[in-house]
Wavefront OBJ file of the C-alpha trace (Angstrom):
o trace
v -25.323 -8.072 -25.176
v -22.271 -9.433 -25.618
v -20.031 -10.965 -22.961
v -16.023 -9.869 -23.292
v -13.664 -12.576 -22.256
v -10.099 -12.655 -21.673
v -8.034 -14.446 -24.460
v -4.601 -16.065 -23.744
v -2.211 -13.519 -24.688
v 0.560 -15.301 -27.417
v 3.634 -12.676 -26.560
v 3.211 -12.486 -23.040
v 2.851 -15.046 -20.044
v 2.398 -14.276 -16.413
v 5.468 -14.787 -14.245
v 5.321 -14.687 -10.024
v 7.604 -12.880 -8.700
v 9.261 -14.306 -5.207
v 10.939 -11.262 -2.908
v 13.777 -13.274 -0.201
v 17.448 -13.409 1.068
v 19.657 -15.831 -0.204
v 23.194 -16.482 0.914
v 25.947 -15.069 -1.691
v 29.301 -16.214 -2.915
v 31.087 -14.849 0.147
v 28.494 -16.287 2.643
v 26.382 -13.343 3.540
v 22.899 -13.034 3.665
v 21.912 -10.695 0.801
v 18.122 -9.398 -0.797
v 17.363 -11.252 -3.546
v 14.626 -11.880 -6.363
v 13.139 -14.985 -7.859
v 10.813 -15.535 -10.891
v 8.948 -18.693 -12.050
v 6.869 -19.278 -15.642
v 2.763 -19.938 -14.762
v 2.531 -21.848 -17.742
v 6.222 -23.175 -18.140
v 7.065 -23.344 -14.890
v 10.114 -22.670 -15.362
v 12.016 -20.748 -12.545
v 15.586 -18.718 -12.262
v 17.444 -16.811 -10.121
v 18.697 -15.304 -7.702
v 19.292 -12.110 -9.106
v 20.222 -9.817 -5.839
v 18.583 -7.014 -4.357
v 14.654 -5.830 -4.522
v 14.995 -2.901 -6.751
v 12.793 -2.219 -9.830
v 16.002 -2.957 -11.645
v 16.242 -6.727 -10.228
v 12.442 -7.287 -10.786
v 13.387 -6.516 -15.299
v 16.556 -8.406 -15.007
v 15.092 -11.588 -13.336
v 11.775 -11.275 -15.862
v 14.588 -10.535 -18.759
v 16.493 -13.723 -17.502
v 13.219 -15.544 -17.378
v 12.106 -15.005 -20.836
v 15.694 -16.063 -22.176
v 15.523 -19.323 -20.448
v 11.901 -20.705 -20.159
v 10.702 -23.051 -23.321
v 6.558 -22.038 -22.775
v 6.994 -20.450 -26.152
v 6.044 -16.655 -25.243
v 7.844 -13.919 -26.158
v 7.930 -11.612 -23.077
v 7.466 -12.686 -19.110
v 5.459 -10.036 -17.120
v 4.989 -10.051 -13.150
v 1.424 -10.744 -12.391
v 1.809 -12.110 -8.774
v 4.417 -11.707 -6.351
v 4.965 -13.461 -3.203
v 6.838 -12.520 -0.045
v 8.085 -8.965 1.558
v 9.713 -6.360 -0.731
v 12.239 -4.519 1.331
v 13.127 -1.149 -0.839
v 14.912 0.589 1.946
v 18.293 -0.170 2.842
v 19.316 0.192 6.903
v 21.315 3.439 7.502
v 24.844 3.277 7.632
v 26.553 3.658 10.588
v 29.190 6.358 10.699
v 32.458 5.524 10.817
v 34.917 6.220 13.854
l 1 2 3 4 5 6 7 8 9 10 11 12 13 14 15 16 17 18 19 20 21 22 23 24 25 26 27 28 29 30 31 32 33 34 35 36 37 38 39 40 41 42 43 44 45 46 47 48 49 50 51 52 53 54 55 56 57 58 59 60 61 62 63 64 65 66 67 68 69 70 71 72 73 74 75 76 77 78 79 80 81 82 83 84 85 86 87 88 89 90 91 92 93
């Protein structure tokens, strides 16, 4: 029997993804999205909102900027509350 173990992947390291508010040029409290390198450690952002758009563009930014020497950044743990749904509007007068 052989035992199968999990090799270090060379194109791809595992990024944690960090879901949070952040204050924004004008001053307001706005969603935003962190990432940070496991083996770099390397961190950027904010990029803002919680979308699945923000999650690619804050891996994308990640991978341009960290030195661990991987090709590709992909979200293997994620910390804090994802908030998907934005508050209804309320009508105007």
């Amino acid at each position: 029997m052989s035992s199968w173990r999990k090799t270090k992947s060379r194109t791809v390291a595992p990024a944690v993804v960090y879901f949070g508010s952040a204050k924004n040029e004008r001053g307001q409290r706005q969603l935003a999205v962190w990432a940070e390198c496991t083996y770099g450690g390397r961190r950027v952002g904010p990029v803002w909102s919680h979308t699945d758009q923000a999650v690619t563009r804050v891996l994308a930014t990640l991978t341009h900027y960290c030195d661990c020497g991987r090709r590709y950044h992909k979200a293997r743990y994620y910390e804090g509350c994802r908030i998907t749904n934005t508050p209804p509007r309320r009508p105007t007068p």
